[in-house]
C-alpha positions as CSV (number, residue, x, y, z in Angstrom):
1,X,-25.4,-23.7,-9.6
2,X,-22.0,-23.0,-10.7
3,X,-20.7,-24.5,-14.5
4,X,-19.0,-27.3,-14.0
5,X,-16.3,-28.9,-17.1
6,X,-13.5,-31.4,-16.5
7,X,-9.9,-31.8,-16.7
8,X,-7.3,-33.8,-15.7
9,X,-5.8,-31.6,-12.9
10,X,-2.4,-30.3,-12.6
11,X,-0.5,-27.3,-11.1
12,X,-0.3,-26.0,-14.2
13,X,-3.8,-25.9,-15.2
14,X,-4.7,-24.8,-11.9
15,X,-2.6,-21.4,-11.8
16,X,-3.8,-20.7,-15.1
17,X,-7.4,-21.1,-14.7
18,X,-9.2,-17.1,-14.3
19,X,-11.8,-16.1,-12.6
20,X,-14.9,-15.3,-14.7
21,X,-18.3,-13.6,-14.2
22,X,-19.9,-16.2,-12.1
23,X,-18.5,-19.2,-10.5
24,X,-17.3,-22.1,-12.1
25,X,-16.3,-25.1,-11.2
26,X,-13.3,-27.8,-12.7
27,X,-13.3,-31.9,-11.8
28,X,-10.9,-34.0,-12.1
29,X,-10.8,-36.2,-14.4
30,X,-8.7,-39.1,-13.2
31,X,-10.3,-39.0,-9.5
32,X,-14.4,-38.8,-9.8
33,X,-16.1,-36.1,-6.9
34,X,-12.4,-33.9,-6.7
35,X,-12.3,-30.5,-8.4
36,X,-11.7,-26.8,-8.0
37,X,-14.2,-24.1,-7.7
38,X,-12.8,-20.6,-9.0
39,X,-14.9,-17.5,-7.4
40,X,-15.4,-13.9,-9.4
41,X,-12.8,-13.1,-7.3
42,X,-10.2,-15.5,-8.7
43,X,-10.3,-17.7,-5.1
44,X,-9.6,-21.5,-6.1
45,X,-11.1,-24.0,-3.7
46,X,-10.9,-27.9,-3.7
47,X,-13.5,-29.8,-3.1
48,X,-14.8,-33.5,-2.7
49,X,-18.5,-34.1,-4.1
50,X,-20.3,-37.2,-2.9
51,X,-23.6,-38.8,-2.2
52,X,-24.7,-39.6,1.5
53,X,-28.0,-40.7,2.8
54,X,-29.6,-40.2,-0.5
55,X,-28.4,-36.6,-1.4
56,X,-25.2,-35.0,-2.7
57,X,-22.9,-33.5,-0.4
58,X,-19.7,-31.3,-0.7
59,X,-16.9,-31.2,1.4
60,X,-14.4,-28.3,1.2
61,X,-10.6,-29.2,0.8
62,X,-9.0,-25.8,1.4
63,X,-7.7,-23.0,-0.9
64,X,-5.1,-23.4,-3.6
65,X,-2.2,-21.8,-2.4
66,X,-3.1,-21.6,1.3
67,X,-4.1,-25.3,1.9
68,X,-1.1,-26.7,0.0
69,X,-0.9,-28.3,-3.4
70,X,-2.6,-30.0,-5.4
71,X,-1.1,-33.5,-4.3
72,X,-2.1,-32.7,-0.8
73,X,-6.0,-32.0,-1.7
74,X,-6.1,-35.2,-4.2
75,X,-4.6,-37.3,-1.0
76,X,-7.2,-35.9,1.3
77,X,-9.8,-36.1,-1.2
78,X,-8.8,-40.1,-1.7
79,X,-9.4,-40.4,2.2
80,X,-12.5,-39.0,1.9
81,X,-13.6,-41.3,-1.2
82,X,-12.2,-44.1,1.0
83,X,-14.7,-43.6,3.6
84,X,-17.8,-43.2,1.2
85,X,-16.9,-46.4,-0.3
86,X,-16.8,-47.9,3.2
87,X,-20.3,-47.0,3.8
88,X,-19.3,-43.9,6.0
89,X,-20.4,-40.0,5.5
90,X,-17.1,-37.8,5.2
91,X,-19.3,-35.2,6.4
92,X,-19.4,-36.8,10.2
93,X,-16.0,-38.2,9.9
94,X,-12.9,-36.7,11.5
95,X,-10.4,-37.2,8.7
96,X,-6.8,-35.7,8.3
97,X,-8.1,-32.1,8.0
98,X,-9.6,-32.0,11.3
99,X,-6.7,-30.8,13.2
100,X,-6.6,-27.1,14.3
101,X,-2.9,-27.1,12.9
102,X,-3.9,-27.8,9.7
103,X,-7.5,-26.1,9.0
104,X,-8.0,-22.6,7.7
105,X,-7.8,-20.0,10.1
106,X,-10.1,-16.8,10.4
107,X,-6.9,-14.8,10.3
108,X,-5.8,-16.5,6.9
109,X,-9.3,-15.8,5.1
110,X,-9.6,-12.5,6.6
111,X,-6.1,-11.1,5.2
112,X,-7.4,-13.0,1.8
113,X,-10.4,-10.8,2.3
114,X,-8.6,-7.9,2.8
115,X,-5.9,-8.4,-0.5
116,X,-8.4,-9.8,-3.1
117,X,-12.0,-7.8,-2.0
118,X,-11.5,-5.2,0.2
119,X,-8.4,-3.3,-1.6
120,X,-10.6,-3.8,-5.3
121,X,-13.9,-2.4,-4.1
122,X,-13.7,-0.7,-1.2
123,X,-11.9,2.7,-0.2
124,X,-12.1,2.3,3.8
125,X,-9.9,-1.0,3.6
126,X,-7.2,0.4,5.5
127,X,-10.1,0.8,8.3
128,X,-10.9,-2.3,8.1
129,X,-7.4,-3.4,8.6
130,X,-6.8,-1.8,12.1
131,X,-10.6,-2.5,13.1
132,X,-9.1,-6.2,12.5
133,X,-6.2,-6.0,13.8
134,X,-7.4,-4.1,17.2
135,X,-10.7,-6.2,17.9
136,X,-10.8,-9.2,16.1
137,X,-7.7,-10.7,15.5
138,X,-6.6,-10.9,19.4
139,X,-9.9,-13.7,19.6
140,X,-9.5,-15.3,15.9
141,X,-6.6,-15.3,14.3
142,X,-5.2,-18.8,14.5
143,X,-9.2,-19.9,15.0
144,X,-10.4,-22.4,12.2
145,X,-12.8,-20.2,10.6
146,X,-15.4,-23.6,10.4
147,X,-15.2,-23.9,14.4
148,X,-16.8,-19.9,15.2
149,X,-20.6,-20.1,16.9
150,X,-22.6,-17.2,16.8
151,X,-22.7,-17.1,20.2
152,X,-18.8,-16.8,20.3
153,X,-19.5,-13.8,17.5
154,X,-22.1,-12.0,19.8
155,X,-19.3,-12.4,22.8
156,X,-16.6,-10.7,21.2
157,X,-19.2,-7.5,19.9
158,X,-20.2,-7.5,23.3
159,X,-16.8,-6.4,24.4
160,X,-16.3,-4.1,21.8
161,X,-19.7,-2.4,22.8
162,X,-18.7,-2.0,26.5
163,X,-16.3,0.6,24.5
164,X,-18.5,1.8,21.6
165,X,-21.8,0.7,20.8
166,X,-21.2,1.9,16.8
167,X,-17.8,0.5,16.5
168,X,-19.4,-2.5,17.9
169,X,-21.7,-2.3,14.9
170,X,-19.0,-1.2,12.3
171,X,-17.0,-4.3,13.3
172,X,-20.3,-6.4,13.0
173,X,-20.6,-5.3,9.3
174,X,-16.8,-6.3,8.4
175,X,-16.6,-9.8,10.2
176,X,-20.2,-10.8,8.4
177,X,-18.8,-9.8,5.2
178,X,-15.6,-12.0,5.7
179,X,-18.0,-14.7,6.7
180,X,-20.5,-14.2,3.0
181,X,-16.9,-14.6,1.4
182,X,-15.8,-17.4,3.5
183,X,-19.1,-19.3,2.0
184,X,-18.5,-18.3,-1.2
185,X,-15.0,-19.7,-1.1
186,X,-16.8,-23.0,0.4
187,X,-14.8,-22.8,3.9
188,X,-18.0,-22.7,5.6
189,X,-21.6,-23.5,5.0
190,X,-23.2,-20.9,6.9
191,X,-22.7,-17.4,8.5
192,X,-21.8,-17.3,12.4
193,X,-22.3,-13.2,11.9
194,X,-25.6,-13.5,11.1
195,X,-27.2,-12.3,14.3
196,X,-28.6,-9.0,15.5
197,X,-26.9,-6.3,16.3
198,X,-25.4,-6.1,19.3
199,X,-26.1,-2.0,19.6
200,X,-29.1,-0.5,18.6
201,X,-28.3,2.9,16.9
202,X,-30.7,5.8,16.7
203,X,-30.8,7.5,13.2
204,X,-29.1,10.9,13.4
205,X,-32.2,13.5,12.8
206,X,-30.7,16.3,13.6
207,X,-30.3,19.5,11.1
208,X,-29.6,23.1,11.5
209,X,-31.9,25.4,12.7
210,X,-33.0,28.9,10.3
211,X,-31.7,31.0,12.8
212,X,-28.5,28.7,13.3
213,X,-27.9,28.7,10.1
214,X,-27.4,32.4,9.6
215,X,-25.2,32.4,13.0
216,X,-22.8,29.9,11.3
217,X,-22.5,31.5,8.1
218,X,-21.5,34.7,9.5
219,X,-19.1,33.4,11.5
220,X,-17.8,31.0,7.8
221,X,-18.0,34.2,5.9
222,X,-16.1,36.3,7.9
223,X,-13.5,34.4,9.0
224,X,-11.3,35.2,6.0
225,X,-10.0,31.4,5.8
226,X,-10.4,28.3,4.0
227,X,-12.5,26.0,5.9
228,X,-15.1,29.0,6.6
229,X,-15.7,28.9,2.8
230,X,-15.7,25.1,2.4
231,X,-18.2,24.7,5.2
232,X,-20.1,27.5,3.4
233,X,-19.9,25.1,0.2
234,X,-20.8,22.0,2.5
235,X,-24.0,24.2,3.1
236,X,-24.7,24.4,-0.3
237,X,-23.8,21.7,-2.4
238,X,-24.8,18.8,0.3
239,X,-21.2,16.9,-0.8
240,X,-19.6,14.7,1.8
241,X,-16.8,15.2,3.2
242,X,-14.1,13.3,0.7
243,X,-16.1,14.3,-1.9
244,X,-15.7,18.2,-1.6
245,X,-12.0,17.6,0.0
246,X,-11.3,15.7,-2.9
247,X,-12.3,18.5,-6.0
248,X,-10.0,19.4,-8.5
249,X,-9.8,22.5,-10.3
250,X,-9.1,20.4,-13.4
251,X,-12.8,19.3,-12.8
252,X,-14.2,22.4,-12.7
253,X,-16.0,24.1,-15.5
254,X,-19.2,25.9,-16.8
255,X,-20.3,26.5,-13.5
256,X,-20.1,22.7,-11.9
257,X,-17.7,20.1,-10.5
258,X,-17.7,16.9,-12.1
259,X,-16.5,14.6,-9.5
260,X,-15.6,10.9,-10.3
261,X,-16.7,7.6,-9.4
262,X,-13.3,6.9,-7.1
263,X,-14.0,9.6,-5.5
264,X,-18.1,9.2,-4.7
265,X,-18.7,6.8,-1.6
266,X,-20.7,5.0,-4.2
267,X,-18.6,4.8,-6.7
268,X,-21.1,6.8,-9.1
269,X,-19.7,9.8,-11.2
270,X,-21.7,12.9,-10.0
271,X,-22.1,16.5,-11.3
272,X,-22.6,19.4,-8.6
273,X,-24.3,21.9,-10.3
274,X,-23.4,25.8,-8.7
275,X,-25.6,27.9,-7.7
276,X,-25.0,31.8,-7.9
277,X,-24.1,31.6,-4.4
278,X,-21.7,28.4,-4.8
279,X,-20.1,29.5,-7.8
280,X,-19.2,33.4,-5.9
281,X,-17.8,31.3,-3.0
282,X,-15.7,29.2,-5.2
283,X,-14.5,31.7,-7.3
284,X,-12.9,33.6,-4.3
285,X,-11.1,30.0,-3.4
286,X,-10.2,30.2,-6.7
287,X,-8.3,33.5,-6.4
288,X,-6.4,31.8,-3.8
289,X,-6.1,28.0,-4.5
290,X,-6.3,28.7,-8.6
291,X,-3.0,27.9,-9.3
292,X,-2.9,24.5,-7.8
293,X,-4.1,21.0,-8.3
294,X,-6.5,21.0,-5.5
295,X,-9.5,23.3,-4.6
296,X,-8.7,23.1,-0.3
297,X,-4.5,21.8,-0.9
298,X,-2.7,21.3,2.4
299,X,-0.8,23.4,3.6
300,X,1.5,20.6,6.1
301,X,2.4,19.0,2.2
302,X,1.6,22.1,0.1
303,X,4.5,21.3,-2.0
304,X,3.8,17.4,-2.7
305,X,0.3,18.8,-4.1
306,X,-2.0,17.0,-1.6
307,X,-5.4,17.8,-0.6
308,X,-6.3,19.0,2.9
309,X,-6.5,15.8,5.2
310,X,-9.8,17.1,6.9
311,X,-11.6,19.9,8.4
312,X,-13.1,18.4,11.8
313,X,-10.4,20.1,14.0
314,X,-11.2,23.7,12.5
315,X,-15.0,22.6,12.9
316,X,-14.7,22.6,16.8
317,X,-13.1,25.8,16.8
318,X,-16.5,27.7,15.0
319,X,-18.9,25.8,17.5
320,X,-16.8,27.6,20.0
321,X,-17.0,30.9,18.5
322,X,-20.6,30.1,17.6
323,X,-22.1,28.7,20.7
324,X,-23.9,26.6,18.1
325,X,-22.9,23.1,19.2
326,X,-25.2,20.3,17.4
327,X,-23.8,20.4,13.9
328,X,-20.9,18.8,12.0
329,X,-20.5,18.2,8.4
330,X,-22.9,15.6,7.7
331,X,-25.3,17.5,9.6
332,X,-24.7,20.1,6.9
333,X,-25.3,17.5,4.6
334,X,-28.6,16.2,6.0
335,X,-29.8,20.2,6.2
336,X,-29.3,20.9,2.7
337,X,-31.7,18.2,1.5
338,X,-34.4,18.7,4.3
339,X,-34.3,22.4,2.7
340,X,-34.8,21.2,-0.5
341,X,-37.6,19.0,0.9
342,X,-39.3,22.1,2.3
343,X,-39.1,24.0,-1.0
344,X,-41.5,21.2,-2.6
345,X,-38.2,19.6,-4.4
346,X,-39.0,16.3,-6.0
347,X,-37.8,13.3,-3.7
348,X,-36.3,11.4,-6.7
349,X,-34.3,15.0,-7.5
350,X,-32.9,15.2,-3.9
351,X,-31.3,11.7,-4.2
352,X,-29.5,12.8,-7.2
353,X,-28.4,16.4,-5.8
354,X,-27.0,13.9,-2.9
355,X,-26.0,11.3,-5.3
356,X,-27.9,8.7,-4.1
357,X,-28.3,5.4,-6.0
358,X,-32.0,6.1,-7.3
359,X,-34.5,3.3,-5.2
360,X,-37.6,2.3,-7.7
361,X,-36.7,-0.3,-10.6
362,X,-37.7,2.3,-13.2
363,X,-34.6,4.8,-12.6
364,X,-32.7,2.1,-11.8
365,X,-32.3,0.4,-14.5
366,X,-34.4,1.6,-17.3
367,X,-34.8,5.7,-17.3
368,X,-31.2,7.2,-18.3
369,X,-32.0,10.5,-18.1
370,X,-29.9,11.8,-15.3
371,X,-32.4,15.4,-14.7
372,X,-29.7,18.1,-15.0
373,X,-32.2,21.2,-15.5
374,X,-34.1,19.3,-12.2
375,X,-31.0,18.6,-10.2
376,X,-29.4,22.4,-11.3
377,X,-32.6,23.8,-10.5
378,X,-32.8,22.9,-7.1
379,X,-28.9,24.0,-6.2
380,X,-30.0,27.0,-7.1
381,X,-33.1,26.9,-4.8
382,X,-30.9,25.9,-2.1
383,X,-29.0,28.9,-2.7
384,X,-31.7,31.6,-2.9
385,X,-33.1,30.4,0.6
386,X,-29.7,30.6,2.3
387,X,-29.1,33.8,0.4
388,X,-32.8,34.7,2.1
389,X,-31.6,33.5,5.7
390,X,-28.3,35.1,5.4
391,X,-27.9,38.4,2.9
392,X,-25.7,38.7,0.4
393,X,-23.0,36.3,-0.1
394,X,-19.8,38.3,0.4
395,X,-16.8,36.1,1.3
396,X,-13.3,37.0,1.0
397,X,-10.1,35.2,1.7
398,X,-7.0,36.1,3.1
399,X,-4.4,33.3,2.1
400,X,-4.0,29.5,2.1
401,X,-5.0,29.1,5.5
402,X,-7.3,27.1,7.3
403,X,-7.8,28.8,10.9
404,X,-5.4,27.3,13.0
405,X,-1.9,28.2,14.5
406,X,0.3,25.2,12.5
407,X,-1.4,26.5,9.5
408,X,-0.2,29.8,10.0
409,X,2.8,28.9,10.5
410,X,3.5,26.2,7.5
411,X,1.8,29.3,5.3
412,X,4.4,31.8,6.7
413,X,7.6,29.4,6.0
414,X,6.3,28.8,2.3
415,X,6.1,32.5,2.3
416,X,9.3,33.0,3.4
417,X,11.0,30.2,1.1
């Protein structure tokens, strides 16, 4: 139950009224059942409150700023006290807000979504943006978000899943968000997304063979370039992708990489601690790479100091070369940990060398020791059995290249300049 205080509303007091920890919500003073509900996320909703059939009932009057003014809300919510008096429910009623032309739209609390949530919490917004604007703004975007059905939701996943069954389900996840927020902003009383998935995914369970594993790190090793020796690190830290793309030299020191929270795809500082075999691998980038910002810079914007965009195109070239086909870098990923698993490494200490948000209560929110010696421990594990599948760790590397031609070439004009 939101906290509830009143004031005689004006423009005024409604701009400057913040958002706080939890919702709250402001009546009017001079007009009993009107007021404005302010969300954590500083949305501002008018509302009528009433009694019908023996129970108290809300009716939402749009958003401050997208519904109109404050006039305009106070009118509607007269019409709506109008018909309570009269004996009717405004609930059933077809007042002035029940033309299309005039209710919100999906499209309107979908790019609200998109300004005031997804650009604060999450990184992937601009993904979100295009899967909107490709999939499900062509169906909704002048739709009053209060009119969607489920059924009309499990139509329009249906069509993205002729294309992609995972996109279908990506897509799923964004629009039932929207929808929570929608409810939260009191647009809608209920959740049209809230149905099964359209898709049924199978859980990836693949991970790299022993023998594999020394057949792709003698092809990383000895290719001389840059994305050889990340995928060798991929291997043995278990970082994801943006993670290990992302690191800093300015973050590295006494033998680990601390890599911030904006960074982590939870948001959750984490500290990869190097083995032997890490820290010789990133030493020889750091002959290379040393003088710059970035551990793996680009090489297209090696001047503007940017960090390489991805590694994916130079992955397809080694499963080439390899003949070892099944892998990529979250398959990496997932091997590193199933090792550790096999070398009797605690489960709990395997979600923090992944940084993983820790599952029971107890770690959660009372133990505060983080386990360094554990989590250092097993990198170093990790290590020693890929050094036993594979030799000696001997990688050397010839320049800032990353195994294709346009490298080559944006490395030779540098050169040159």
């Amino acid at each position: 139950m939101p906290r509830r205080s009143s004031l005689i509303l004006t423009d005024k007091r409604v701009r400057s009224l913040k958002p706080k920890a939890r919702d709250y919500e402001v009546s009017d003073a001079r007009m009993p059942g009107f007021g404005v509900r302010i969300s954590p996320y500083g949305l501002k909703t008018f509302f009528y409150r009433f009694h019908s059939k023996g129970s108290r009932r809300r009716k939402s009057l749009g958003l401050y700023g997208e519904s109109g003014d404050l006039a305009k809300a106070r009118r509607e919510a007269e019409i709506l006290r109008g018909l309570v008096l009269s004996g009717e429910d405004p609930a059933s009623a077809s007042p002035v807000r029940d033309s299309r032309q005039d209710r919100v739209t999906f499209g309107q609390v979908a790019r609200r979504w998109i300004e005031e949530y997804a650009k604060v919490r999450k990184k992937t917004w601009r993904d979100n943006v295009r899967m909107l604007e490709r999939d499900i703004y062509p169906h909704w975007d002048h739709t009053p978000i209060d009119s969607i059905r489920p059924s009309q939701v499990r139509e329009v996943l249906q069509t993205i899943a002729k294309r992609s069954g995972v996109v279908a389900n990506r897509t799923h996840a964004v629009v039932r968000t929207i929808f929570t927020w929608a409810i939260e902003a009191d647009f809608i009383e209920s959740n049209p997304a809230a149905i099964r998935q359209v898709f049924q995914e199978k859980a990836p369970k693949t991970v790299v063979a022993d023998d594999d594993i020394a057949t792709l790190w003698s092809a990383w090793a000895g290719s001389g370039n840059l994305t050889g020796a990340a995928l060798c690190l991929y291997l043995l830290t278990g970082l994801r992708h943006g993670e290990l793309r992302n690191m800093k030299w300015s973050r590295y020191t006494d033998r680990r990489f601390e890599i911030p929270g904006e960074v982590t795809k939870n948001g959750m500082p984490h500290t990869v601690f190097l083995s032997r075999q890490a820290l010789q691998i990133v030493e020889a980038v750091r002959e290379v790479t040393g003088e710059h910002e970035w551990v793996f810079p680009s090489t297209a914007d090696y001047l503007d100091s940017k960090p390489v965009s991805r590694f994916d195109p130079f992955v397809r070239i080694f499963r080439e070369e390899t003949g070892v086909e099944n892998w990529s870098i979250m398959t990496l990923r997932r091997t590193a940990s199933t090792i550790l698993a096999r070398q009797g490494v605690e489960p709990f200490v395997i979600d923090i060398f992944l940084n993983h948000v820790l599952g029971d209560v107890t770690h959660r929110h009372y133990v505060r020791y983080r386990y360094a010696e554990q989590a250092a421990e097993a990198n170093q594990r990790l290590g020693d059995f890929v050094e036993s599948l594979v030799g000696p760790i001997e990688t050397e590397i010839d320049g800032i290249d990353y195994g294709n031609r346009d490298d080559h070439r944006a490395h030779r004009r540098l050169a040159q300049a």
